[in-house]
C-alpha positions in Angstrom: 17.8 -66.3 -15.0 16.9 -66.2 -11.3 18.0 -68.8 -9.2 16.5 -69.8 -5.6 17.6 -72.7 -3.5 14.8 -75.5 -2.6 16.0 -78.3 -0.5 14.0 -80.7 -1.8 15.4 -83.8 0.3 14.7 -81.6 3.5 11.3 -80.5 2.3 10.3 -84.5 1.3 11.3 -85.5 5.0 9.3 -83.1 6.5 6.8 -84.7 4.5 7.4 -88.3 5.3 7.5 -87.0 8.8 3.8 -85.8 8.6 2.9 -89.0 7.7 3.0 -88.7 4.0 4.7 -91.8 1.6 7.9 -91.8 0.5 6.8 -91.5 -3.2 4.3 -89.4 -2.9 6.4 -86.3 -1.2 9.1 -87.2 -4.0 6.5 -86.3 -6.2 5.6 -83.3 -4.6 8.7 -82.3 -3.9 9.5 -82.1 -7.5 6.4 -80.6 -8.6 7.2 -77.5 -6.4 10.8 -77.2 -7.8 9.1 -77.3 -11.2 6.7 -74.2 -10.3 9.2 -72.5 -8.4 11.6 -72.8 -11.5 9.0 -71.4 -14.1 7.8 -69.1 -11.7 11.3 -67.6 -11.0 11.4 -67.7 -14.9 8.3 -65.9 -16.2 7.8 -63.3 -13.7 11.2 -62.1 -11.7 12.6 -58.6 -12.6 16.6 -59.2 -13.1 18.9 -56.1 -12.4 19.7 -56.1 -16.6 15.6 -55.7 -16.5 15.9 -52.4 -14.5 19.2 -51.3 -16.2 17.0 -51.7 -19.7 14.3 -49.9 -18.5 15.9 -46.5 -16.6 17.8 -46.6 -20.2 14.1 -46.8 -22.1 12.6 -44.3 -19.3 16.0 -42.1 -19.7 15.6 -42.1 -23.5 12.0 -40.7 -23.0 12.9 -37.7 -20.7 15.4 -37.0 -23.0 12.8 -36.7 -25.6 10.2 -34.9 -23.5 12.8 -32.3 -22.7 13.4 -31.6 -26.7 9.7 -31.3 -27.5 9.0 -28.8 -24.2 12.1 -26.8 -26.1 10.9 -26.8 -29.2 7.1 -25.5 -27.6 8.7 -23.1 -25.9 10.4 -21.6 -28.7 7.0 -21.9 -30.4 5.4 -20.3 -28.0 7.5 -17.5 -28.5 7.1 -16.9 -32.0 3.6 -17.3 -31.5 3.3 -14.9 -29.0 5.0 -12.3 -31.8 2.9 -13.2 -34.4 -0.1 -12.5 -32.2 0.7 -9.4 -31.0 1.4 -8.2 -35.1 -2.2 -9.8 -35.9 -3.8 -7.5 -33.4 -1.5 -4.6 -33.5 -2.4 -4.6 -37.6 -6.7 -5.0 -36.8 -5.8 -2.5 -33.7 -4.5 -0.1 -36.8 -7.6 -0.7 -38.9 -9.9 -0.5 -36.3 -8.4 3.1 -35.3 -8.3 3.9 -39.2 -11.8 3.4 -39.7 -13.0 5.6 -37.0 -10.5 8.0 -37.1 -9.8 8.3 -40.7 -7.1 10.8 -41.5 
């Protein structure tokens, strides 16, 4: 959990100073520390946050990099088996116009 200092006596005399009653900048004083608190809450990224997600986002790459293997390899056999499929219709082709 985040935590952020709020001087709320300072901020409810700056308040009385403006002209503003005593109870009524209490009031708002703590009002603001309440949002501030949720705020800082809900929607602050902590360090563990980051630490979590370069693991998540390392975990990922990680992955990535076995699947473009494993493509690559397939590629390769691919490439072979291609070249068989039209060396073999090459040899039929040639076969039926040049029969022997």
């Amino acid at each position: 959990m985040a935590a952020i200092t709020f001087d709320t006596l300072k901020f409810v005399e700056k308040l009385k100073a403006a002209g503003i009653s005593d109870a009524h900048a209490k009031a708002e004083s703590e009002a603001l520390q309440g949002v501030l608190a949720e705020t800082l809450d809900s929607q602050l990224t902590t360090k563990t946050d980051l630490i979590n997600l370069e693991r998540r986002i390392d975990g990922i790459n990680a992955k990535i990099d076995q699947l473009d293997t494993r493509i690559s390899g397939e590629l390769s056999l691919l490439k072979w088996m291609m070249g068989l499929v039209l060396a073999g219709i090459l040899a039929l082709v040639l076969r039926a116009f040049f029969p022997v």
